[in-house]
C-alpha positions as CSV (number, residue, x, y, z in Angstrom):
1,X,49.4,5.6,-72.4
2,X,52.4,7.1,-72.1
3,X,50.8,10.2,-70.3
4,X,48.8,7.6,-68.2
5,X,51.9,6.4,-66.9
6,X,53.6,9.9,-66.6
7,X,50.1,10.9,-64.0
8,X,50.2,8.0,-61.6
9,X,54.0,8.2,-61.4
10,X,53.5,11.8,-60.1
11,X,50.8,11.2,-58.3
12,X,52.4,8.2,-56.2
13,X,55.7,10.9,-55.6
14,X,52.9,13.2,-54.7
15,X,51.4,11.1,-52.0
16,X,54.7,9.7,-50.6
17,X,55.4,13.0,-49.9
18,X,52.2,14.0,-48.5
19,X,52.6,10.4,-46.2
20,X,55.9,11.9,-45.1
21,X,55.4,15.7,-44.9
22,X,51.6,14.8,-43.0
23,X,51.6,11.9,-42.0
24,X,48.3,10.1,-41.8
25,X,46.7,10.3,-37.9
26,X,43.3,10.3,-36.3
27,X,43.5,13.7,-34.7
28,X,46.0,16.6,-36.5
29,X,46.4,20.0,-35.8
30,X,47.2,22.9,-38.7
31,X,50.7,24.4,-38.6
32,X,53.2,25.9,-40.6
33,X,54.1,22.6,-41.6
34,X,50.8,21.2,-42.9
35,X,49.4,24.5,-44.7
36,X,49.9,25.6,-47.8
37,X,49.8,29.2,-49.5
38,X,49.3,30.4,-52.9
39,X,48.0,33.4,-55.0
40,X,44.7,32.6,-56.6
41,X,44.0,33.9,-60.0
42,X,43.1,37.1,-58.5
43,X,45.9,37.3,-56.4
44,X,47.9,37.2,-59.2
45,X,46.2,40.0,-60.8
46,X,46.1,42.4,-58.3
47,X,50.0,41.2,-58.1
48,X,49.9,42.5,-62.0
49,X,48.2,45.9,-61.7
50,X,50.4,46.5,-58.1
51,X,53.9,45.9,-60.8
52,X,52.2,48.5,-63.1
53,X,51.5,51.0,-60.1
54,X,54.9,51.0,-59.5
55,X,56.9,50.9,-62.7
56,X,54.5,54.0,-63.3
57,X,55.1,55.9,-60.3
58,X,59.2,55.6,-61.1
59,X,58.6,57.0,-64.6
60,X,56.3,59.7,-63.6
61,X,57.7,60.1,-60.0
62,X,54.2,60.6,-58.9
63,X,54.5,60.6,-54.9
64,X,50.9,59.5,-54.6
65,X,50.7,56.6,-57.0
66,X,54.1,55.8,-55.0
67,X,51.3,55.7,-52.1
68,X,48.8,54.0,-53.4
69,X,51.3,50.9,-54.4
70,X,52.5,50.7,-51.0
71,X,49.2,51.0,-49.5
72,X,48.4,48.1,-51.7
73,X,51.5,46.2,-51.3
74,X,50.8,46.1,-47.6
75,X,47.6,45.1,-47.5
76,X,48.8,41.8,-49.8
77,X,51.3,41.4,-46.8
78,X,49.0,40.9,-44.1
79,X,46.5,39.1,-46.1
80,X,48.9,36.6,-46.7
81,X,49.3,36.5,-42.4
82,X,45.3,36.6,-41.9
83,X,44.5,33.4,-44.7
84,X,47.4,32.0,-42.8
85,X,45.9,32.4,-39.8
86,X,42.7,31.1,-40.3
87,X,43.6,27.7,-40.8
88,X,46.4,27.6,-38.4
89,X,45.9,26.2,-35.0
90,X,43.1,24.0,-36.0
91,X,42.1,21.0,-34.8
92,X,40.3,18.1,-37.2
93,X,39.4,14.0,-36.0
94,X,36.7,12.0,-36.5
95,X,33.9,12.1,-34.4
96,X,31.1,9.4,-35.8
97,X,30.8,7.5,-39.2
98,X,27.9,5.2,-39.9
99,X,27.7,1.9,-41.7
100,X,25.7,1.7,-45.2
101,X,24.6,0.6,-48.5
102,X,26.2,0.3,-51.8
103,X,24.8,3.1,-53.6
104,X,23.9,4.7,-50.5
105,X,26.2,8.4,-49.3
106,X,27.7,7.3,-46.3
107,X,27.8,10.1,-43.5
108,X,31.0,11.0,-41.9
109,X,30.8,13.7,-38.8
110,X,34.0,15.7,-38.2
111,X,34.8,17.6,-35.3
112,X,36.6,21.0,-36.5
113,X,38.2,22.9,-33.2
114,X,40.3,26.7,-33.0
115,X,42.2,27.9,-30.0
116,X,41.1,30.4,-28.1
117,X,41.0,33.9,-29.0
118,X,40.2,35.0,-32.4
119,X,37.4,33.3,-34.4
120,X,38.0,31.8,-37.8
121,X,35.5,31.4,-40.5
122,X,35.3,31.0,-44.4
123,X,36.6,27.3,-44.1
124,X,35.6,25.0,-46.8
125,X,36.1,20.7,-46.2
126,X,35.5,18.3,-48.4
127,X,36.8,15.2,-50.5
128,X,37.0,15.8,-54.3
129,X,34.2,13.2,-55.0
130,X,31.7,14.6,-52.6
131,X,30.2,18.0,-52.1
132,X,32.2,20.3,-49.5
133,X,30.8,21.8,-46.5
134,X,31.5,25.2,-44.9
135,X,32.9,25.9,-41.0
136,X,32.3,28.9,-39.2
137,X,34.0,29.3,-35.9
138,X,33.5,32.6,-36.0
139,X,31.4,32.7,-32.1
140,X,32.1,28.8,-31.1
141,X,35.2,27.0,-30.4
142,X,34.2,24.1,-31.9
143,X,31.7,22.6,-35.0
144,X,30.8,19.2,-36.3
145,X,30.4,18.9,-39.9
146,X,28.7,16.3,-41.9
147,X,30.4,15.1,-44.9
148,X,28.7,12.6,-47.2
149,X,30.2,10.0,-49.8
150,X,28.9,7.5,-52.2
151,X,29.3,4.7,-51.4
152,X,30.3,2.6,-54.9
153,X,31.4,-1.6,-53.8
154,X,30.9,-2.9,-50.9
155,X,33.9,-3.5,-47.9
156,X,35.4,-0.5,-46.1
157,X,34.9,3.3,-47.4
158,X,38.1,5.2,-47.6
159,X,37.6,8.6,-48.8
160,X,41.2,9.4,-48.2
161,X,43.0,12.6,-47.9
162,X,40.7,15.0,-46.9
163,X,41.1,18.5,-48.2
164,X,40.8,21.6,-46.2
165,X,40.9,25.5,-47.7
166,X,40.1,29.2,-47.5
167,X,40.4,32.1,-49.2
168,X,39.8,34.5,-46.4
169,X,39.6,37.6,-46.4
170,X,39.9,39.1,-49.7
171,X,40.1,35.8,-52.2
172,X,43.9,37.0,-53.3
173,X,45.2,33.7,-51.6
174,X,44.6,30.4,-50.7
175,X,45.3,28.2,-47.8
176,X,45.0,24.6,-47.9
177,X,46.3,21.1,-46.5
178,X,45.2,17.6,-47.6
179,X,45.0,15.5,-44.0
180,X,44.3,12.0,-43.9
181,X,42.2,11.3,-40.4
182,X,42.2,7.2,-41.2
183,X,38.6,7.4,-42.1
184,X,36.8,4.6,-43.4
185,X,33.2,3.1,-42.6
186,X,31.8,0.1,-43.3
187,X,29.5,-0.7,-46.7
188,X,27.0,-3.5,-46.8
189,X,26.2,-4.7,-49.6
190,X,23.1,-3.1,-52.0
191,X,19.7,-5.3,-50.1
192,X,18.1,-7.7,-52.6
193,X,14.6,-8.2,-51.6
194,X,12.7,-11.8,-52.0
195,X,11.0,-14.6,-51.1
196,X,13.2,-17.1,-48.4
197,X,14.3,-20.4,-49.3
198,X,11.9,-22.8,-49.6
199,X,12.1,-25.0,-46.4
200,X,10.1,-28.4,-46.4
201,X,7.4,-28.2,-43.8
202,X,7.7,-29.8,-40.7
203,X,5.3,-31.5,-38.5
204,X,4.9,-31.7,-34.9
205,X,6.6,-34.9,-34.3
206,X,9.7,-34.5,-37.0
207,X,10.4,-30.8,-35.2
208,X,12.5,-29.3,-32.5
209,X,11.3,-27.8,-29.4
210,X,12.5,-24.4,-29.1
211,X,12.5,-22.4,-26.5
212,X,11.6,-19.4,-25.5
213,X,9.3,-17.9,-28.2
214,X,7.2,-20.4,-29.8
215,X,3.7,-20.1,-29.9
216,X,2.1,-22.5,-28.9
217,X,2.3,-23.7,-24.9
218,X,2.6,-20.6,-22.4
219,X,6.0,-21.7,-20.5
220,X,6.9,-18.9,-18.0
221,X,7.7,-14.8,-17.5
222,X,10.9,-13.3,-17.0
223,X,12.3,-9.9,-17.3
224,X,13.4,-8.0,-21.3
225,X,16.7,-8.8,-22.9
226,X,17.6,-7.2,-26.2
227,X,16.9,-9.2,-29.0
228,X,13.7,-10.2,-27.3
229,X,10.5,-9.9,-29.7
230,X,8.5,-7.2,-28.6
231,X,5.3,-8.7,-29.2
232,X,5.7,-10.7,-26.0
233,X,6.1,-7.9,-23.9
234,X,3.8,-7.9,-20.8
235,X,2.4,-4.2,-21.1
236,X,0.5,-3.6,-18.3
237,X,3.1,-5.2,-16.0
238,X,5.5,-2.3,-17.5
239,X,2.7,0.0,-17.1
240,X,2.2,-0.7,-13.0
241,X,5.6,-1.2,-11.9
242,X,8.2,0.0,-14.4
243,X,9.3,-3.4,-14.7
244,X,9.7,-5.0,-18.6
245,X,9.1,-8.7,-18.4
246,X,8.1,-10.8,-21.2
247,X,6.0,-14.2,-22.1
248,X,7.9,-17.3,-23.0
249,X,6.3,-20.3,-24.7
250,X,7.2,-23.8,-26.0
251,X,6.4,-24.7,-29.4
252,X,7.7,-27.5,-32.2
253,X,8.6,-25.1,-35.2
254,X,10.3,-26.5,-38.2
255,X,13.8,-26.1,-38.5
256,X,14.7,-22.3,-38.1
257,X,15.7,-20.5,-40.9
258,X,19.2,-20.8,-43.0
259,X,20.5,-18.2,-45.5
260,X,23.5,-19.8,-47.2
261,X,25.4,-18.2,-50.1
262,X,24.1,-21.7,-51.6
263,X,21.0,-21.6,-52.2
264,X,20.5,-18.2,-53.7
265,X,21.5,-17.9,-57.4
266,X,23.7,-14.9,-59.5
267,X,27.3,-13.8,-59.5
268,X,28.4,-13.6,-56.0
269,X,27.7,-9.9,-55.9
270,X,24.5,-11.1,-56.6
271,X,23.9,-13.8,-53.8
272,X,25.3,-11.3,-50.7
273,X,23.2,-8.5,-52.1
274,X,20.1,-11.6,-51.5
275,X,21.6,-12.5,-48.6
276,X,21.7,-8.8,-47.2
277,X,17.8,-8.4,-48.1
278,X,16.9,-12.1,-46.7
279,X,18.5,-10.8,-43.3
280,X,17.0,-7.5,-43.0
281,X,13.7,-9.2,-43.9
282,X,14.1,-11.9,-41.1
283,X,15.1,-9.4,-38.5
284,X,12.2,-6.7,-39.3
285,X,10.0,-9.7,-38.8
286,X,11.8,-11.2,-36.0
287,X,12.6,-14.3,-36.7
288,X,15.3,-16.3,-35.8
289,X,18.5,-17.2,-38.7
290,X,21.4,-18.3,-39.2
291,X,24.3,-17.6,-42.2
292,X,26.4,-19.8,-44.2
293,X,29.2,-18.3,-46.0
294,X,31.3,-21.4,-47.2
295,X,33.3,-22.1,-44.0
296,X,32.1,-19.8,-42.0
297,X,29.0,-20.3,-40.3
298,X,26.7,-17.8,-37.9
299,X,24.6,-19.7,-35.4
300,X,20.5,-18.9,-36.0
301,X,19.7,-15.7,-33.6
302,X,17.5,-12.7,-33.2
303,X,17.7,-8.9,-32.6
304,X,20.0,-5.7,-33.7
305,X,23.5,-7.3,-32.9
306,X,23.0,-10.2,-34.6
307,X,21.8,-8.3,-38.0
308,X,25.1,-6.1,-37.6
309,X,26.8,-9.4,-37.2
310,X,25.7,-10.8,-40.5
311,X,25.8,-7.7,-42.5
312,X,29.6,-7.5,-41.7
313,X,30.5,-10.9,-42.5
314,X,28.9,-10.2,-45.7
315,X,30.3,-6.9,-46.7
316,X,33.6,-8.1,-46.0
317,X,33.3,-11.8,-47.6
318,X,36.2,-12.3,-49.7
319,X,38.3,-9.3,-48.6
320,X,41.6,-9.9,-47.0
321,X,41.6,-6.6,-45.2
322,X,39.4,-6.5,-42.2
């Protein structure tokens, strides 16, 4: 316990420092005061055997090994300069994230950028939980990378710090920097797939007349909107003048469809994840619903935004943050 506490005390130091000494920002460009620089393990041996070139050539006074060690020694010098280099002057932000799943890897596309002038490659990305990706901008000035992450609970993603290293050219040393972009994405929660609530049927007199897509009693034509179903869509009226236009009717329907956190049963990780499969269900079959999630309440609809609508309300029901 006592090395339990010992870890996450260094660990917050650790990132309070990092806050300060790179602070977190959507776009951030690699300095001297962002990288990093260290021997790797073979740096440090080739350090070793370069001390033992030396102490031999003073004992033995041997002008060549004298040489050779400074040869060496010189080329550790300006490796440190080229893995310096290679990471300095670069660019990182956010380009695109995508909502998801729980359980799903969410897909986060970064934009890496070098100045002009000499190409950079041998540049590895990644967060520690998720498989890193390689950037060469060896002939381009600038590459998108596609980083993936599990997504474990629903709410907002945060991968955090995102880590950035290299070991060009000879793997003696390695550059690196932890940036934080403000990354996070969206995560809905894992669909449940089912039957809808049972609804009592309705007749034609105890119904509502709803307009404009019934099915019953042709009312007129006007042109698409988005959300519109796309099985009244007047084809050949597209097909001879470009123009979309669609067939409205008037028909009694029973009382459009509800999902409320309610009527679905299960811990409440349980119900949302029902929820989220009820509304991806209605929409795929495009039909009007609505959402009920204790106070809050989303008026019945139809089409894309409305799904993305839900689907947040119900990733994010329950959390302060939003």
């Amino acid at each position: 316990m006592a090395e339990a506490a010992a870890q996450r005390f260094v660990g917050q130091r650790w990132r309070r420092w990092l806050d300060r000494r790179i602070p977190p920002s959507p776009q951030i460009r690699l300095s001297q005061r962002n990288i990093f620089i260290f021997p790797t393990q073979t740096g440090f041996v080739f350090g070793g055997l370069l001390i033992l070139l030396i102490v031999g050539a003073i004992n033995y006074q041997a002008s060549l090994v004298y040489a050779v060690a400074f040869l060496l020694g010189s080329m550790f010098l300006m490796t440190i300069l080229y893995t310096f280099r290679n990471l300095s002057g670069l660019t990182l932000e956010l380009a695109s994230t995508r909502p998801g799943f729980v359980d799903e890897d969410i897909e986060f596309v970064l934009k890496v950028g070098r100045p002009k002038g000499r190409g950079r490659e041998g540049i590895q990305l990644g967060w520690p939980e998720g498989i890193k990706q390689w950037a060469e901008l060896y002939d381009q000035e600038a590459d998108t990378i596609r980083l993936f992450m599990q997504a474990k609970q629903r709410g907002y993603l945060r991968p955090g710090r995102l880590l950035v290293e290299t070991y060009y050219p000879l793997g003696l040393l390695r550059a690196w920097t932890w940036v934080d972009l403000e990354i996070k994405s969206l995560v809905y929660p894992r669909p449940i797939f089912g039957e809808f609530p049972h609804r009592e049927s309705g007749s034609r007199s105890e119904g509502e007349l709803v307009d404009p897509f019934g099915s019953d009693d042709f009312t007129d034509i006007r042109e698409y909107q988005a959300g519109d179903p796309t099985r009244h869509i007047l084809w050949r009226s597209y097909a001879r003048s470009d123009a979309v236009m669609i067939k409205r009717y008037s028909s009694y329907l029973e009382p459009r469809l509800w999902l409320d956190l309610e009527d679905v049963s299960g811990s409440t990780e349980e119900r949302l994840s029902r929820l989220t499969g009820l509304a991806l269900q209605a929409t795929r079959l495009e039909n009007e619903f609505g959402l009920r999630l204790g106070e809050l309440v989303i008026k019945p609809a139809i089409g894309e935004a409305h799904l993305e609508h839900v689907l947040r309300e119900l990733a994010l029901y329950g959390i302060r943050e939003r």
